[in-house]
N, C-alpha and C positions, 0 to 999 in steps of 0.2 A: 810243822807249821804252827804260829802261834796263835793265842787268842784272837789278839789284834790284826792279824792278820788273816786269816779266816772270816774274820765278821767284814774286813774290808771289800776280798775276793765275793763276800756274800752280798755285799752293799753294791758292790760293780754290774754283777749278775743280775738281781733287781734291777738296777735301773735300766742298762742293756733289754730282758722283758720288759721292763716298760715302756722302751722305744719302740720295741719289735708289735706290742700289743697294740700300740697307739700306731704304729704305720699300718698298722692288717686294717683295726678300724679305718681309717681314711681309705685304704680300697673301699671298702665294705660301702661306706658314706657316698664316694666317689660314684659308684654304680649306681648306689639309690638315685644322685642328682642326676645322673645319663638317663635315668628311665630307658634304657634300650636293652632288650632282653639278651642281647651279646656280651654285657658287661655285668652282667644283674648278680645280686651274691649268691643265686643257684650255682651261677658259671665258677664260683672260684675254685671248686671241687673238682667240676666235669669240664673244665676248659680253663684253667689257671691265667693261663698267658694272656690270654682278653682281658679280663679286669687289672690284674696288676699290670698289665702294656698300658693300659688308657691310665691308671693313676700314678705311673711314676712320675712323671716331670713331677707332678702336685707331691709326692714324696719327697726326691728328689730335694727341691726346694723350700721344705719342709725341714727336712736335716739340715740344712746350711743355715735358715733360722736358726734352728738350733742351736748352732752351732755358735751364733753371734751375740744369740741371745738368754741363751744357758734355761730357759724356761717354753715346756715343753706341749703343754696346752697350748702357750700364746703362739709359738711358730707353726705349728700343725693348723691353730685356726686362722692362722694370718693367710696360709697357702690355702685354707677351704674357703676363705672368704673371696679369695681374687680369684679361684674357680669358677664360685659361683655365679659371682657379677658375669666371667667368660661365658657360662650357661646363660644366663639370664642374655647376655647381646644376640649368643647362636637362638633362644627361642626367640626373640623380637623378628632375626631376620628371616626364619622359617615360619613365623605367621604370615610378613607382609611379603617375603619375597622367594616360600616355598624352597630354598636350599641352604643349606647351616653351612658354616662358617668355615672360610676356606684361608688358607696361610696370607692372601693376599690382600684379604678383609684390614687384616692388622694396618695396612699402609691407609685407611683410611682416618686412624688417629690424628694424622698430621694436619687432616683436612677440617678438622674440626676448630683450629684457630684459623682456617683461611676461608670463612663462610659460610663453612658445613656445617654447623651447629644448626643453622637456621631451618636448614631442609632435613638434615638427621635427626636433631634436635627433636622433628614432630613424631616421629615413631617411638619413643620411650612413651613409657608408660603412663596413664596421665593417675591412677589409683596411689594412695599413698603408700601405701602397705609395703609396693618395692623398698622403697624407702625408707619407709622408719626399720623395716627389716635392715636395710644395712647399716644403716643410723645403729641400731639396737648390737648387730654384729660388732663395730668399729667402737661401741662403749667396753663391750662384753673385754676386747681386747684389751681396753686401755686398762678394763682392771682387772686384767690377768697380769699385764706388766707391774702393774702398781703390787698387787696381793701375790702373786702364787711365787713362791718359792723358789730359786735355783736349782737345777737338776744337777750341777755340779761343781765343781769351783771354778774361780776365776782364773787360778794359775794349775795348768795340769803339766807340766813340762814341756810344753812344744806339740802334746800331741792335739790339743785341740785348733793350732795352726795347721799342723796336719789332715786333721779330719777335714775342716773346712778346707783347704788348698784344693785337696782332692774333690771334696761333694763340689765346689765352685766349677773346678777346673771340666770334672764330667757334665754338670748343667749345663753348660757354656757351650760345649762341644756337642747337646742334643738342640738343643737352642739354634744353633747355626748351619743343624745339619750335616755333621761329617759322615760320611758314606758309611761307616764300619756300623749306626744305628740300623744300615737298613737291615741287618742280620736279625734285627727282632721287629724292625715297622717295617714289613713287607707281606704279601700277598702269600705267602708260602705257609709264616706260623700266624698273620691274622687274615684279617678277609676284604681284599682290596676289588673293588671294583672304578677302575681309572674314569671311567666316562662318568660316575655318579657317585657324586661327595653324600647323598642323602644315601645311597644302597652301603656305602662304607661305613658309612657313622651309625646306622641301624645294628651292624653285628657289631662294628669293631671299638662303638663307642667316640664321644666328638674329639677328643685328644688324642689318640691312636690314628684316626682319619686326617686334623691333622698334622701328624706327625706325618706318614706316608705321605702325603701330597707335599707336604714343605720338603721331604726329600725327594720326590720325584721332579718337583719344580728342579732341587740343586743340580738333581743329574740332565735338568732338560739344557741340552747344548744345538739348538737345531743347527742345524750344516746342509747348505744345497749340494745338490748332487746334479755337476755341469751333462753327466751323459740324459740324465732325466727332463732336463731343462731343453738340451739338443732334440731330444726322441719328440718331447711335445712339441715344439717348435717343427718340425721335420710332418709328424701327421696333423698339425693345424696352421702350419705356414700361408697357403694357398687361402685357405678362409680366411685367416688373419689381414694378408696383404688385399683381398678384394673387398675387406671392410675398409680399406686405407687409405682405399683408389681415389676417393671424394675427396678435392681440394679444400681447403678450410679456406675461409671468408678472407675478405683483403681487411677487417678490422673496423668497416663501417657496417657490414649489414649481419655482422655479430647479433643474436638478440640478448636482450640480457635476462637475465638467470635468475628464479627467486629459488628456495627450497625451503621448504615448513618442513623440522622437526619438530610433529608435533606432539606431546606429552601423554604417553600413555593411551595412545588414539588409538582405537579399532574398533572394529566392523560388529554392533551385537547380534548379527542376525547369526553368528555362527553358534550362539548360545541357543540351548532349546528356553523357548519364551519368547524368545524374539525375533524367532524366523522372520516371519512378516511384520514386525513392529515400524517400520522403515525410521528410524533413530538417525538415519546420516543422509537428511536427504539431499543436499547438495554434493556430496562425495557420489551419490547415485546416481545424479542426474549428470554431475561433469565426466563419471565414467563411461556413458556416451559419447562424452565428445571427445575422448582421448584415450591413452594408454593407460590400464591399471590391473589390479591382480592381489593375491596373496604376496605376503613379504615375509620372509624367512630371515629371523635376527635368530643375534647371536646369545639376547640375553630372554630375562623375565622378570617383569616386577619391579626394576630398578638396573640399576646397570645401564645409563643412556650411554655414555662415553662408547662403551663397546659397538653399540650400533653406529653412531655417530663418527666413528672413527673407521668403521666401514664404509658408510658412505662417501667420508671425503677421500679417503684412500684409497678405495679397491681394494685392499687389503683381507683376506678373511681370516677371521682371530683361531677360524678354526686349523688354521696351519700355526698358530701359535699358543701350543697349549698352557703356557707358565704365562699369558700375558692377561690377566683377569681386568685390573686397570690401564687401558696401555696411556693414557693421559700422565700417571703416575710411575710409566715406568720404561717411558722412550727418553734414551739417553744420546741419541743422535739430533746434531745441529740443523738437520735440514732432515725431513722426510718425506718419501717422494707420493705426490696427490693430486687430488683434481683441480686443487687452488692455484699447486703452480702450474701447470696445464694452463688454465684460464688465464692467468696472469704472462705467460709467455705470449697470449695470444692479445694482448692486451688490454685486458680485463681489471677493471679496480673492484679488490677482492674486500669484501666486508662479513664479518660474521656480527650477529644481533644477538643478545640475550637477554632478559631482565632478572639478571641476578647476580650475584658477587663476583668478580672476574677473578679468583681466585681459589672457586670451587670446582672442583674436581682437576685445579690445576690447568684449568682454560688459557688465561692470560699465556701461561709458559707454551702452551701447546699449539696452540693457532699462529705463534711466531713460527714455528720448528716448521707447521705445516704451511704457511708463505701467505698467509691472511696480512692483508694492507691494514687493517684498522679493525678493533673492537669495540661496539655499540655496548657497555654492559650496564647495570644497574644503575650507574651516577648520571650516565651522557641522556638519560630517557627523561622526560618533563619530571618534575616533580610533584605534579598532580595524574599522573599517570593512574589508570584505573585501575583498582584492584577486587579481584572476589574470591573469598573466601581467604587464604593461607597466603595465594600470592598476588603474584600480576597476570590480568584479566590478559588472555589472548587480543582482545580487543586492544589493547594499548599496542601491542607485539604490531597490529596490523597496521596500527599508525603513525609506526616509527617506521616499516618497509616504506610506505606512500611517503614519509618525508624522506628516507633515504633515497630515491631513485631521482634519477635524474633523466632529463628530454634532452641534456647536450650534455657534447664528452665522451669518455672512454665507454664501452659497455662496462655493464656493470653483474656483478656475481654477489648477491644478499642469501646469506645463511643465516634465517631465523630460528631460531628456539626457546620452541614455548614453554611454559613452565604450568598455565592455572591448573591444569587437569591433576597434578604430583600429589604422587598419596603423599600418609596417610589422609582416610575421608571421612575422616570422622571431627574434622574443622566444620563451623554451619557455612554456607554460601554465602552470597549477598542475600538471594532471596529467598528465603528458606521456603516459601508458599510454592515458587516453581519448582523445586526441589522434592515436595513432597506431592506433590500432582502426579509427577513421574508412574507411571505402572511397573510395580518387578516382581517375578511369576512366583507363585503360594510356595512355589519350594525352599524360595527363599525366608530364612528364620527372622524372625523380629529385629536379636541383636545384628544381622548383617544389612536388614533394609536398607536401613538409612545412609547406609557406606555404600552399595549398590547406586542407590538416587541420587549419591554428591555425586558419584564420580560420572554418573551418564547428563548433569546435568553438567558439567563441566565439557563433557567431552560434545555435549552438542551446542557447546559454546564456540567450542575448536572449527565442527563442522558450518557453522553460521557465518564465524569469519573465513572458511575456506569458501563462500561463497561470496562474502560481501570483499574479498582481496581480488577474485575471480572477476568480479565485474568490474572493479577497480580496473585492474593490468587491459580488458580489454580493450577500453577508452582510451588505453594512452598512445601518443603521437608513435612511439617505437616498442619493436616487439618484443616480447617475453615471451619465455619458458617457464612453466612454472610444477615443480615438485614438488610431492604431498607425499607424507609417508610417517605412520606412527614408530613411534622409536622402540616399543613392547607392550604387553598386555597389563596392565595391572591388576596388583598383588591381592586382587579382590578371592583370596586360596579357598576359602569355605564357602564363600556365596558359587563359584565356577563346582564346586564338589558338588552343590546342592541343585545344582539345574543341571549341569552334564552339558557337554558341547556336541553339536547337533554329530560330527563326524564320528563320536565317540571317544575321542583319544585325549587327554588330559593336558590340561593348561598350559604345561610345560613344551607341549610339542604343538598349537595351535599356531599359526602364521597372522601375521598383524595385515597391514593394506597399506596401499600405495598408488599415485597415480601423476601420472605425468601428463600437460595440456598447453596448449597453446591458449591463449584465451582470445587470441584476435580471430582465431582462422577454427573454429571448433573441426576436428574431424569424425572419425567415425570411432566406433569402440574395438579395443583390443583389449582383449584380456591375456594375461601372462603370468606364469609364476616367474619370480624373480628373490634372490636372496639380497640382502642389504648391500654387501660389497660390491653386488654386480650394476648396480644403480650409476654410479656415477660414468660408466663405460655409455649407458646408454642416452645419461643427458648429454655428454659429448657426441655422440654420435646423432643425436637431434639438433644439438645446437650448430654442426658443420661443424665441428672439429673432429679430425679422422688420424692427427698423424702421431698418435701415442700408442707402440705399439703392444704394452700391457694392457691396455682398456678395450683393445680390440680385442684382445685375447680373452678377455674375460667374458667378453658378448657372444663372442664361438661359444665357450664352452657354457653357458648360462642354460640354453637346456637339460644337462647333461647333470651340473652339479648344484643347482638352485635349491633343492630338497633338502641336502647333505647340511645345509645351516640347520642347526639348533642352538635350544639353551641350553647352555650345564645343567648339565643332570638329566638331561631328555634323554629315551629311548632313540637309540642308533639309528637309523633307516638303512634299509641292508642295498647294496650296490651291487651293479651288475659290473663283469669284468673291463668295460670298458671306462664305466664308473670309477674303479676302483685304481684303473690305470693314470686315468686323467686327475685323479682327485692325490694319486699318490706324486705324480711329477709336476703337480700344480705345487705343489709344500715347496719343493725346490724356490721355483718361479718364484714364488712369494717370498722364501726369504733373501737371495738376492737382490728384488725391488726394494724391500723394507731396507737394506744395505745400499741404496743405489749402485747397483755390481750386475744388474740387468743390463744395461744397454751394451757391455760388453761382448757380452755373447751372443749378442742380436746380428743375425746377417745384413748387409749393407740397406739391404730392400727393404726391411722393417724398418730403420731408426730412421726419426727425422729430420727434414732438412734443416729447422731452426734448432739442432739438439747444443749448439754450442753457444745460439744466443740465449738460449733460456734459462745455462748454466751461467751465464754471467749473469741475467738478471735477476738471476735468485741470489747469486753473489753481493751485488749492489743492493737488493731489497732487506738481507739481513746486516750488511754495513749500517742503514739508514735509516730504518724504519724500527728496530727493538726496541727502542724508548719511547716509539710513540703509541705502541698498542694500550685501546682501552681509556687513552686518554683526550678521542680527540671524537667527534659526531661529525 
């Protein structure tokens, strides 16, 4: 071998350790930014495969840098830096909404040129620091391109087409999840636990977590299973059909229908502090005169769509584990709900909101689901009241009182509220009521005032569920009217700091809900109920009986109302009969989601208008898609 050639092989070798020293640092780095003791640089020794699992993608695409860019600082910090920024969104949503960052999360980028920015927008960080940090990172880079040196030439004969062909081609193919990763992101060589993305990301690190959920999503293919659908059908027929037996209304003495989704609403006496505080006293005093109870959603913190999509559907998200957004992620024309329900019955369906009709992909979704008309942010006065961040509930109340009508079709009003929406660390209108508020010594100085926004807001919600209540009962024709907060909010340290009276932590607490007439007050009922099972049962108060999945869900509503939680909540353990019903309900649900239910339905369950109501969802999506959102 010659001179030259020796110092060459010697020069290869160098730079080769160089890569290999500079990818071990980026584990090493990578761990430290996890702060999770499963990745930590203890573990690269005594558990290898956790650290280097959670830092490859960041490796990974680090070498393809590389590769592009021939300099070896700059593409190592380019992949640390768009880590980071990932860390930095998983901590924001683990402060305000208790569970880090799930493969599904990504789909919310889109939303942030269609409105999101406004409501997301207020959870970053308001300290500069984040910022000139990355300011400072994004200099750092520009002069490492500018200054640092080539790691090697420009021309290496094809292989550095090579190199990158390859690093591209394997990135791409962890990126989109082909099955053959799961031989290293699986529960065998890291540490999956499927029900809690917070227990997986503690050992396994937030990039390993998810890695595992983005391919357990790829493998999720639900499939009903026709014998499981028969068997329940079979031991709840009988209950089904004598829920069924009640003729539904000739179309005049229909009542019409309000529902408050309202923003983060719930009950604080379940907090220790506030047992006897009485914080909602209209919610107290109308739970006398009607139906109410604990509500079992499907989220925490945030996440309204998930509950709200329960409600209008019946649907529970818990038979669809890959559906975290389902606003963002139903790709069916028609889904089948309580709207069209109403709407066959002949009902003018309206949903309200005072905010972007284009966030969380509403506009798209309220047509799919057979909504006649969108109230959203442009159709509302333009001196509409506002407090604090948003639109005051109060405006919310005064758009239902002009929407409803004393002649004409009944009517079905879906409002949602918004002023209560963390974060609460915006001032109010009036910040003197705001600080009157009392919240118990446990709570620390910096969470006070986050505590005080949001209970004065939220007894802003309870005020107008009173001053709506006394509205509806004045008027000439009758109403129904549903109350139901859509989750707890993300208030994670002030709820640590006081403890909830049951003991069991934030994630598993149930919100409230209450169903009343307001012309005819009755006596109280109290019920647990979970958010899907809700709209079974305002059917079945308002005289509509002949939909035979909404009956279905009001049989089994003792049985499986508990079984709601939020991602990442402890399981509740079921008893065999539980577990039977809860296993042939997944069937159920996914053929409804499918509209592929009514086929398997024996003659006696389906009903008699099941063919007019297929043509007037026919007709309502011919004629009515361009008008959503643009008409009051």
């Amino acid at each position: 071998m010659t001179p030259s050639s020796t110092t060459l092989t010697r020069s290869v070798a160098i730079r080769i350790a160089l890569v290999g020293a500079t990818a071990v640092l980026f584990v090493l780095l990578t761990g430290l930014l996890d702060g999770n003791d499963g990745v930590s640089t203890a573990q690269l020794l005594a558990q290898p495969t956790y650290p280097l699992a959670n830092a490859m993608p960041g490796v990974l695409t680090a070498l393809l840098l590389l590769m592009l860019t021939r300099r070896l600082v700059l593409s190592f910090g380019l992949a640390y830096l768009a880590q980071g920024v990932m860390y930095g969104v998983n901590a924001l949503k683990v402060a305000n909404l208790g569970v880090p960052l799930l493969p599904a999360d990504f789909r919310m980028v889109g939303q942030l040129r269609k409105g999101g920015m406004h409501v997301l927008g207020s959870y970053l960080p308001h300290s500069p620091w984040p910022y000139l940090a990355i300011i400072g990172g994004v200099a750092l880079i520009a002069a490492m391109w500018r200054f640092e040196p080539p790691l090697f030439a420009r021309r290496t004969g094809g292989r550095r087409i090579v190199a990158g062909s390859v690093l591209a081609i394997t990135l791409a193919t962890l990126l989109v999840g082909v099955p053959g990763w799961g031989n290293l992101y699986n529960g065998r060589k890291l540490w999956l636990e499927p029900w809690s993305a917070a227990a997986t990301t503690s050992h396994s690190g937030l990039v390993s977590s998810l890695m595992m959920f983005h391919l357990q999503d790829r493998r999720s293919n639900q499939k009903a299973d026709p014998n499981a659908v028969s068997n329940l059908l079979q031991s709840t027929g009988d209950a089904v059909r004598a829920r069924m037996q009640t003729p539904a209304g000739d179309g005049t003495a229909l009542p019409d229908i309000v529902v408050i989704q309202s923003e983060s609403f719930f009950d604080p006496s379940i907090l220790h502090g506030y047992e006897n505080a009485n914080l909602t006293p209209n919610l107290t005093r109308l739970a006398s005169e009607g139906m109410s109870g604990p509500l079992h959603v499907p989220t925490y913190g945030g996440g309204t769509i998930r509950t709200e999509f329960e409600v209008l559907t019946g649907l529970s998200l818990r038979y669809f584990g890959n559906m975290q957004f389902p606003y963002l992620q139903m790709h069916d024309k028609v889904v089948p709900s309580m709207v069209r329900v109403l709407r066959a019955h002949g009902y003018e369906t309206v949903a309200i909101h005072g905010n972007d009709p284009t966030f969380w992909n509403r506009n798209t979704a309220f047509k799919v689901l057979g909504f006649d008309r969108f109230v959203s942010q442009s159709s509302f006065p333009a001196n509409a009241a506002m407090d604090g961040k948003y639109m005051a509930d109060s405006a919310m109340t005064d758009e239902i009182m002009s929407q409803l009508k004393d002649a004409g079709p009944p009517q079905f009003l879906f409002a949602i509220s918004l002023e209560a929406h963390g974060p609460y660390d915006v001032p109010p209108k009036d910040t003197a009521a705001r600080d009157a508020i009392p919240v118990p010594a446990a709570v620390n100085a910096k969470d006070k005032a986050e505590v005080q926004t949001y209970l004065y807001h939220m007894q802003h919600a309870d005020q107008e569920l009173g001053r709506l209540t006394a509205m509806l009962a004045k008027r000439s024709r009758p109403t129904l009217l549903l109350f139901y907060g859509d989750h707890l909010p993300g208030l994670n340290e002030a709820f640590q700091s006081t403890g909830f009276v049951d003991g069991q932590p934030a994630l598993s607490q149930a919100g409230t809900w209450l169903l009343i007439d307001p012309r005819n007050p009755g006596h109280a009922q109290r019920v647990d109920m979970a958010s899907w099972m809700l709209p079974g049962l305002l059917l079945e108060r308002a005289g509509i009986h002949d939909d035979a999945y909404f009956a279905l869900t009001q049989v089994l509503a003792p049985s499986l109302a508990m079984l709601t939680r939020a991602p990442g909540a402890a399981p509740v353990s079921e008893n065999a009969q539980q577990k039977q019903f809860d296993g042939d309900m997944a069937s159920v649900a996914v053929l409804r989601m499918k509209g592929k239910l009514d086929k398997l339905l024996p003659a006696s369950l389906l009903p008699a208008n099941t063919a007019v109501a297929k043509q007037d969802d026919a007709d309502h999506d011919a004629t009515t898609l361009s008008a959503m959102g643009m008409h009051r």
